[in-house]
C-alpha positions in Angstrom: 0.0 0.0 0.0 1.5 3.3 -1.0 2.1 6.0 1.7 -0.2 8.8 2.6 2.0 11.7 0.9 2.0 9.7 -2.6 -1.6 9.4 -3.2 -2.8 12.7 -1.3 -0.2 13.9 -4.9 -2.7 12.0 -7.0 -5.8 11.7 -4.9 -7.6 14.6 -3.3 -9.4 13.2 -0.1 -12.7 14.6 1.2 -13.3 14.1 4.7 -16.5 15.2 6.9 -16.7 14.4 10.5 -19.5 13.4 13.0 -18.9 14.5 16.3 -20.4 13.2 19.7 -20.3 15.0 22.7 -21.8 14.0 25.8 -23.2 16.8 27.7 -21.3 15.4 31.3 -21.2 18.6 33.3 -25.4 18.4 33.9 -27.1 16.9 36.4 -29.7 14.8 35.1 -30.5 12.8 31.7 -32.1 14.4 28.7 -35.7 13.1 28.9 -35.7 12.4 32.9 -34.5 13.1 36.0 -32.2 10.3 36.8 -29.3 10.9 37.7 -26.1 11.3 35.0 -23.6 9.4 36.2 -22.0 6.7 34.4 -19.4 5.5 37.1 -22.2 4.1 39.3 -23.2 0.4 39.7 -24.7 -1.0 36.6 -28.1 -0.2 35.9 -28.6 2.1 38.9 -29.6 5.2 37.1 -32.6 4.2 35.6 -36.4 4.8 35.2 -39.3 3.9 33.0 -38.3 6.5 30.6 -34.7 5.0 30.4 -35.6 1.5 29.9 -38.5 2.5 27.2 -41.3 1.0 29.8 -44.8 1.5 28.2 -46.5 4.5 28.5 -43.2 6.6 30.2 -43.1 10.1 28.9 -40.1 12.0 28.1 -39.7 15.6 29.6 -37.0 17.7 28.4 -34.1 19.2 29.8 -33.6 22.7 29.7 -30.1 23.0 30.5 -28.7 20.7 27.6 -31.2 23.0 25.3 -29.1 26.2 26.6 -26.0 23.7 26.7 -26.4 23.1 22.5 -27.6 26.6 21.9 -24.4 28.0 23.3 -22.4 25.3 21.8 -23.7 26.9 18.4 -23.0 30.6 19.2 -19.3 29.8 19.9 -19.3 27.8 16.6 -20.9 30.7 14.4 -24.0 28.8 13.7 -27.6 30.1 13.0 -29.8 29.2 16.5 -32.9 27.9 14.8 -36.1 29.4 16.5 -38.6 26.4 15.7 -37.1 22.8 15.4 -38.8 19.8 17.2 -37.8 16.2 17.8 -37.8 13.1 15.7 -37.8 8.9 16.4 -35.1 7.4 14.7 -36.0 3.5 14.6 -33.5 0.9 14.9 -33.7 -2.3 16.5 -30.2 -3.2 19.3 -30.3 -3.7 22.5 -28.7 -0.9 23.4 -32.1 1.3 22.8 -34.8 -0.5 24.7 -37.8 1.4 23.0 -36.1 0.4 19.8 -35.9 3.7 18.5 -33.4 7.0 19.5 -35.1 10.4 20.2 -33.1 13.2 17.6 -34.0 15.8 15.3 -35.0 15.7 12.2 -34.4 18.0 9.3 -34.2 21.8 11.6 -31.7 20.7 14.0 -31.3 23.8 17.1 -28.1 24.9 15.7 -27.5 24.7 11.4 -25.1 26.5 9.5 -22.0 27.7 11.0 -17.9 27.2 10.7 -14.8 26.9 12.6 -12.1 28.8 11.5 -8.9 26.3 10.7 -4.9 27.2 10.5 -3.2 24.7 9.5 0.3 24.8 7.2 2.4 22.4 4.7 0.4 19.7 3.2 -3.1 21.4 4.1 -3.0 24.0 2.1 -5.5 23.1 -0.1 -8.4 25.3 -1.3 -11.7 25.6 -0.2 -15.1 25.2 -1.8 -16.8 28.5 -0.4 -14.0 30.5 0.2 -10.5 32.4 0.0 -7.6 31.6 2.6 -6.5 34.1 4.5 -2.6 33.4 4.3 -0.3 34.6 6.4 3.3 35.3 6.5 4.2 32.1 8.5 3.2 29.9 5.9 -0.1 28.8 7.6 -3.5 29.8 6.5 -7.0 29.9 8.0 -9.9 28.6 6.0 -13.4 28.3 7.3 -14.4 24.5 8.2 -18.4 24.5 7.6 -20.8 23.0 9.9 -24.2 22.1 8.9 -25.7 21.6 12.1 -25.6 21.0 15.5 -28.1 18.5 17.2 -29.4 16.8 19.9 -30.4 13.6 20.2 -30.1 11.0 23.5 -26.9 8.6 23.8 -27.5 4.7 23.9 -26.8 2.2 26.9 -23.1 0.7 26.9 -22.9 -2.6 26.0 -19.9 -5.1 27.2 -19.2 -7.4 24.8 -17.5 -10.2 26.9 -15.2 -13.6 25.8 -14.4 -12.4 22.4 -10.7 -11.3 21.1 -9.9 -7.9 22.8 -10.1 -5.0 19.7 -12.3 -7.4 17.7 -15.6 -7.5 15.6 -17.8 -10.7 17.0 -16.8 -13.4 18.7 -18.0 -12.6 22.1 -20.3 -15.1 23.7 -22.5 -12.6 25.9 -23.0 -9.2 26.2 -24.2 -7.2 29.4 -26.4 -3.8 28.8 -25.8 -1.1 31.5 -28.6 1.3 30.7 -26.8 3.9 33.0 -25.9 6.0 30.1 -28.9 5.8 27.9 -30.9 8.9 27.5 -27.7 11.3 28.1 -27.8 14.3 26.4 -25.5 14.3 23.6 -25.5 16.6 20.7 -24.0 15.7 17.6 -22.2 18.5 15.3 -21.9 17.6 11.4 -19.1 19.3 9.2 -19.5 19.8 5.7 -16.7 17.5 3.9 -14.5 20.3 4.0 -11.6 19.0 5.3 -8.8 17.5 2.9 -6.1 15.5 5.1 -6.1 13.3 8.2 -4.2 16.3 9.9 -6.9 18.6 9.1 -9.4 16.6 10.4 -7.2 16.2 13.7 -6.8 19.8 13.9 -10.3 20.6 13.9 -11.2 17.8 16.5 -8.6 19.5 19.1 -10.1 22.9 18.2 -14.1 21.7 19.1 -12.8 20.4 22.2 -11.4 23.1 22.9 -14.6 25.4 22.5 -16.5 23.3 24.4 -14.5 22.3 27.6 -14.2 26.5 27.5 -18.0 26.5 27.2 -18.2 24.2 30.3 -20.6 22.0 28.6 -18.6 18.5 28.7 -15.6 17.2 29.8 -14.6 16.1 26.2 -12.6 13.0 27.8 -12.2 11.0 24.4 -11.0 8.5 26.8 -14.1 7.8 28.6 -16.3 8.2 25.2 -18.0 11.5 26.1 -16.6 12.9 22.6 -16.1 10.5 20.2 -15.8 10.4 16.3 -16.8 9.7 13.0 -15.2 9.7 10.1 -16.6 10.1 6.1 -14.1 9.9 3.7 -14.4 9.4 0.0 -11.4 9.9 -3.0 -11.4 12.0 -6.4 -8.6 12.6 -8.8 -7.1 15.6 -8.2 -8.9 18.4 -10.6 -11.7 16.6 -10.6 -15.5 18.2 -9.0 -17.9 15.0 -8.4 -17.4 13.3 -4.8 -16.4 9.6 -4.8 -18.1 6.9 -2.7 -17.7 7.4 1.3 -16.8 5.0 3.7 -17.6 5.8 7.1 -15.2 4.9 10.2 -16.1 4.3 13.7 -14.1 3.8 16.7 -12.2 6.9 16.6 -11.7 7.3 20.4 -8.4 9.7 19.9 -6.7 12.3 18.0 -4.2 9.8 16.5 -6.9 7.0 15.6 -9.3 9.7 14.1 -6.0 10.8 12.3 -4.6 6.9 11.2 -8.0 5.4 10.6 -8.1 8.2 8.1 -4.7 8.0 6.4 -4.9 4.5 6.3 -8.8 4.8 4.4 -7.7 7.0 2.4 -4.7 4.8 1.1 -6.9 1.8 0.8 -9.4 3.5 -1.4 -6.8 4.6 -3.7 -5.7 1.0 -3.7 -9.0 -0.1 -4.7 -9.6 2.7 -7.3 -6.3 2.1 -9.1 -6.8 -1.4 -9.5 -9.9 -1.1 -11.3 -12.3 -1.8 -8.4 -15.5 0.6 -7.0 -15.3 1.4 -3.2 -18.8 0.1 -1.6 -21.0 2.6 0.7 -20.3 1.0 4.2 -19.4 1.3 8.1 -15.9 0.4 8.8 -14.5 -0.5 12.3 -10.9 1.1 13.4 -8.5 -1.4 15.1 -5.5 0.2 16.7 -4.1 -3.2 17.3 -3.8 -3.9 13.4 -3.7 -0.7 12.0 -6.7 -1.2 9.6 -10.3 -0.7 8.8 -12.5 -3.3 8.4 -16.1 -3.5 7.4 -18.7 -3.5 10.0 -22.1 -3.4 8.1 -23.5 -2.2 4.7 -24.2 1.7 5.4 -27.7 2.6 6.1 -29.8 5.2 4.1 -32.0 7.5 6.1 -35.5 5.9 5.0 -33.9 2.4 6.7 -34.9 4.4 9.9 -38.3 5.6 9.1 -37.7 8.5 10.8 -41.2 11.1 11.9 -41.8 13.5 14.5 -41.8 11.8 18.1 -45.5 12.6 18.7 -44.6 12.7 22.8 -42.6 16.0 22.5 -44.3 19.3 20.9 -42.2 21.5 18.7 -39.7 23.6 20.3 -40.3 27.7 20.2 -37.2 29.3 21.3 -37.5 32.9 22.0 -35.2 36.1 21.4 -35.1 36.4 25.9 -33.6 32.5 26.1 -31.4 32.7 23.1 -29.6 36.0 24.5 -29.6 34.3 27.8 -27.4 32.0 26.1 -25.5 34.1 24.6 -24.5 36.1 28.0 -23.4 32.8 29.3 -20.6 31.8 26.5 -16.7 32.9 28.1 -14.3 34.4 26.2 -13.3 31.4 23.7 -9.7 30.3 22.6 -9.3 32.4 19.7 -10.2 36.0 21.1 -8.1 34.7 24.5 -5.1 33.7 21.8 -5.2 37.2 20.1 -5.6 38.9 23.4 -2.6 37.3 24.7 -0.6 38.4 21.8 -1.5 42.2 21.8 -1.2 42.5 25.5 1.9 40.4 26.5 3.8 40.2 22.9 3.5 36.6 23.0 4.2 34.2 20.2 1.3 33.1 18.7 2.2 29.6 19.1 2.7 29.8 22.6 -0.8 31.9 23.4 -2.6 29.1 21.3 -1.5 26.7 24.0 -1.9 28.5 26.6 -5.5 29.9 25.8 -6.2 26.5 24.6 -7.4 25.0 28.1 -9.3 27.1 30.8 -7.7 26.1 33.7 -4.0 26.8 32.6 -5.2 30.0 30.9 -7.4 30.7 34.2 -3.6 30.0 35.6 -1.8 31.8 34.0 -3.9 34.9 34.1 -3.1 34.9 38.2 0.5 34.4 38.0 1.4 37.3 35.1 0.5 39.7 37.4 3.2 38.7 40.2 6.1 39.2 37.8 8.0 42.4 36.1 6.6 42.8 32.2 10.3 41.6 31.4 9.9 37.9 33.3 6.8 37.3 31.3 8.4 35.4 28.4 10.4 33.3 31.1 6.8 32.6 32.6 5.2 31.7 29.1 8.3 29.5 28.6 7.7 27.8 32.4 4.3 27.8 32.1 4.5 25.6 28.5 7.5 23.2 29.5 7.7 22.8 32.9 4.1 23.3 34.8 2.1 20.6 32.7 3.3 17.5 34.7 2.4 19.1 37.9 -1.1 19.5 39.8 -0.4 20.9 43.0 1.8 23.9 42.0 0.4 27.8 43.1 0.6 30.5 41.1 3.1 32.3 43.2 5.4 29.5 43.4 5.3 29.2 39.5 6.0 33.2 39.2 8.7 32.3 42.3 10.2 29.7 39.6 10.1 32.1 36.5 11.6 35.0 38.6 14.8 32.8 39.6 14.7 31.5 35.6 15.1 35.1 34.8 17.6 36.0 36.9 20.1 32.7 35.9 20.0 31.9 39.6 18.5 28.2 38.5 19.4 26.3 35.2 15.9 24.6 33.9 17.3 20.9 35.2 17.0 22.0 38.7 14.0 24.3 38.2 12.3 21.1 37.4 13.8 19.3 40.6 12.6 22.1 42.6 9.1 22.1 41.3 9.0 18.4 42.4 9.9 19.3 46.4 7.5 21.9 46.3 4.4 20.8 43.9 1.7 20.4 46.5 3.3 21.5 49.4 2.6 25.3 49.5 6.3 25.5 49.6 8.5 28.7 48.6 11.3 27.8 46.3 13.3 30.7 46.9 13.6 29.0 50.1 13.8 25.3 48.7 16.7 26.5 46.4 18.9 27.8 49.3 18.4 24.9 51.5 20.1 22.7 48.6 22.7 25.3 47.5 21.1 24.7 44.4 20.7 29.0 43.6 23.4 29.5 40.6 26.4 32.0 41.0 26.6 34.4 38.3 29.8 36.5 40.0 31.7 37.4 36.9 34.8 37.5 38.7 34.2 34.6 41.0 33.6 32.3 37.4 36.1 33.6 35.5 38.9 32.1 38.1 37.2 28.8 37.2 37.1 29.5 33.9 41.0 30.4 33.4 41.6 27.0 35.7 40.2 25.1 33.7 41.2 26.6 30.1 44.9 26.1 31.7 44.0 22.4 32.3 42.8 21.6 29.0 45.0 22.9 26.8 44.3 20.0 24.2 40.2 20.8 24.0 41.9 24.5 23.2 43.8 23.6 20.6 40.6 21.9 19.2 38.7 25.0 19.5 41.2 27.3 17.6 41.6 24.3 15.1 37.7 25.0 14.5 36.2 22.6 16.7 33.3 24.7 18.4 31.9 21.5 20.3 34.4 21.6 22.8 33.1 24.3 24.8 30.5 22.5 25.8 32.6 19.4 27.6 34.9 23.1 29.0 31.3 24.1 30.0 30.8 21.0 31.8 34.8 20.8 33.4 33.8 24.4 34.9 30.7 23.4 36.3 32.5 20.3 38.0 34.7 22.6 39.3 32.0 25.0 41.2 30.3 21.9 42.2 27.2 22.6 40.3 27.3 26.4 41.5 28.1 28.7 38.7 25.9 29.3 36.0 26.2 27.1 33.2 25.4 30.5 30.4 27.6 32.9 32.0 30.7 29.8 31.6 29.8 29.7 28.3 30.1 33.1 27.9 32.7 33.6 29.9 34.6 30.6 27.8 33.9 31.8 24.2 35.2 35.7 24.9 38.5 33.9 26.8 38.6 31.5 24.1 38.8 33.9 21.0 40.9 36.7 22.9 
């Protein structure tokens, strides 16, 4: 099978994505008031409604409504004033009333976009639009989304004494009807998106929005956002979409991203040796790195799909919709561009930080305990050193930036001190002292060490005039032997090169 790069030359993919999102952070189901709770005992948050007992009638909840609405505003869509719910009839276990309460054709949310940046391979153009380029090399081009609904998740099923990662082959399966009837909304792209990356991009971006929105916790992990994938090939210069396949199982940015690549390189396999690619569900397994097929894909009269005659239509007025709207935070974009005008940081590095609430919520504490001039230090701490601990204050964090700054701590034993302190409430001013760890940066007091040790190693000098530049680094390491790990490991180096050429 050829490799990604070589066909996307050929081949132009087209990729749409479904997105599930489970609405976690409420309290209570979509068309009841049990209890949402899905680490419970098995089958202990349930009611007549949940296990589709005749005669139980479904009562909405408000707050996934307001929930879906605000999920559209942060996504640019259209909030639809009239839209109503539909039954969507299938028959699995996992759906006791043997049919799933969604919407039909006027979802609550239609017609909006993300705006994407991606660089390199992506740069591919739109169907509705220009891309704004920039000077970087990346561009931003608007990723269409045709709606936003909501419809009630399905029990869990556990498939047990079949081959781990495998279709079939299980000899029982246990229903825990815990998480059937949780709110989940379901957000549609239009097949917009051209590479796997893309498509990864965009999925980071969503979750993103929404864990800023406070609507889910997004973890991928648990299966409160999960992922499909549509994906059909043309030959480049060519207009008509091919046949889609659609993927399942996409429970992480990197299988979302390799189910793709390794689809996409199938049906270019297929194609080019004469074959048609069929219409069907495929199933991603991480274990073998391939797709396989699942079931024939369904068309939409296979569900015989009407409005749910239990639930009147849904009114939404101009007083809840800007209720809404007053609720959405400031989202990762305008918190990335605010970063940048107000602290000079590189856009890179306010995308990550602005990225995830609570380490822009962070953040936002601790830059106001340091001087303008340690905030790049802080940026710099805050991206490569903070992220593997939990218990860490902001002061201690501007503490550690401040002693960065000042070369009294190399970024080794920053780390080491962050480790003594995370939790603790410690001060690592103080920490550093107790261990002698604070680095001298007495010019006078390092340049003895240097000229001792330049005087020892007269061969690594020779190499240096002789144009071997890499030596200063094992001199570098020679004078920090000699000060017992106390002198600053950039003013040596310093202090060597100007000795060095002189």
């Amino acid at each position: 099978m050829r490799k990604l790069a070589e066909v996307l030359r050929d081949w132009e993919a087209i990729i749409g994505l479904e997105v599930h999102t489970e609405l976690t952070t409420l309290e209570t189901k979509m068309f009841c008031g049990c209890r949402l709770s899905h680490d419970d005992e098995p089958n202990a948050n349930v009611c007549p409604v949940c296990l589709g007992l005749p005669g139980a009638l479904p009562v909405p909840n408000e707050k996934a409504i307001e929930s879906i609405v605000m999920a559209g505003l942060a996504t640019n869509c259209e909030v639809m004033r009239r839209s109503m719910f539909y039954r969507k009839h299938y028959f699995y276990p996992d759906m006791a009333k043997n049919f799933q309460t969604t919407q039909g054709p006027v979802a609550f949310v239609m017609h909006g976009h993300l705006d994407l940046e991606v660089s390199g391979e992506g740069a591919a153009e739109r169907p509705d639009g220009t891309i704004d380029k920039r000077q970087d090399g990346s561009y931003v081009a608007p990723i269409r989304i045709l709606r936003i609904h909501m419809e009630e998740d399905a029990a869990k099923m556990n498939h047990l004494g079949g081959a781990e990662g495998r279709i079939g082959g299980a000899s029982e399966s246990l229903i825990d009807y815990n998480r059937c009837g949780t709110p989940l909304i379901e957000l549609v792209t239009e097949p917009d998106l051209r590479t796997p990356e893309e498509a990864r991009l965009f999925m980071e971006k969503l979750r993103q929005t929404f864990i800023t929105l406070g609507i889910s916790d997004c973890s991928m992990e648990k299966g409160s956002m999960r992922c499909d994938g549509n994906v059909s090939l043309r030959r480049r210069g060519e207009t008509t979409f091919g046949t889609k396949t659609e993927m399942k199982n996409l429970n992480s940015f990197k299988s979302l991203h390799d189910a793709l690549a390794y689809e996409i390189c199938r049906q270019a396999e297929v194609l080019e040796a004469g074959g048609a690619v069929r219409q069907e569900t495929r199933h991603w397994e991480p274990s073998r790195r391939r797709t396989v097929v699942m079931r024939v894909k369904e068309t939409a009269d296979d569900y015989r799909m009407y409005p749910d005659p239990d639930l009147a239509p849904f009114d939404l007025s101009d007083e809840f919709i800007e209720r809404c709207r007053a609720r959405v935070p400031e989202l990762p974009d305008a918190k990335r561009d605010r970063y940048v005008a107000t602290w000079g940081m590189r856009r890179a590095d306010a995308t990550k930080l602005a990225g995830d609430p609570a380490t822009a919520s962070f953040f936002e504490v601790a830059v106001v305990l340091v001087e303008p001039k340690i905030i790049p230090t802080l940026v710099n701490v805050m991206i490569n050193l903070t992220p593997s601990f939990r218990g860490l204050s902001e002061a201690q964090v501007a503490s550690i930036a401040r002693l960065l700054a000042a070369d009294a701590l190399t970024f080794a034993q920053a780390r080491e001190v962050l480790e003594v302190v995370d939790g603790t409430g410690a001060d690592p001013e103080r920490v550093v002292d107790e261990r002698g760890l604070r680095q001298s940066t007495d010019a006078d007091a390092l340049g003895a060490i240097v000229d001792e040790v330049l005087d020892r190693c007269q061969s690594q000098v020779r190499q240096y005039h002789e144009g071997n530049r890499k030596v200063v680094g094992f001199l570098v390491g020679q004078c920090m032997k000699a000060s017992k790990g106390s002198g600053n490991p950039k003013m040596f180096n310093q202090l060597l090169t100007q000795k060095l050429e002189a």
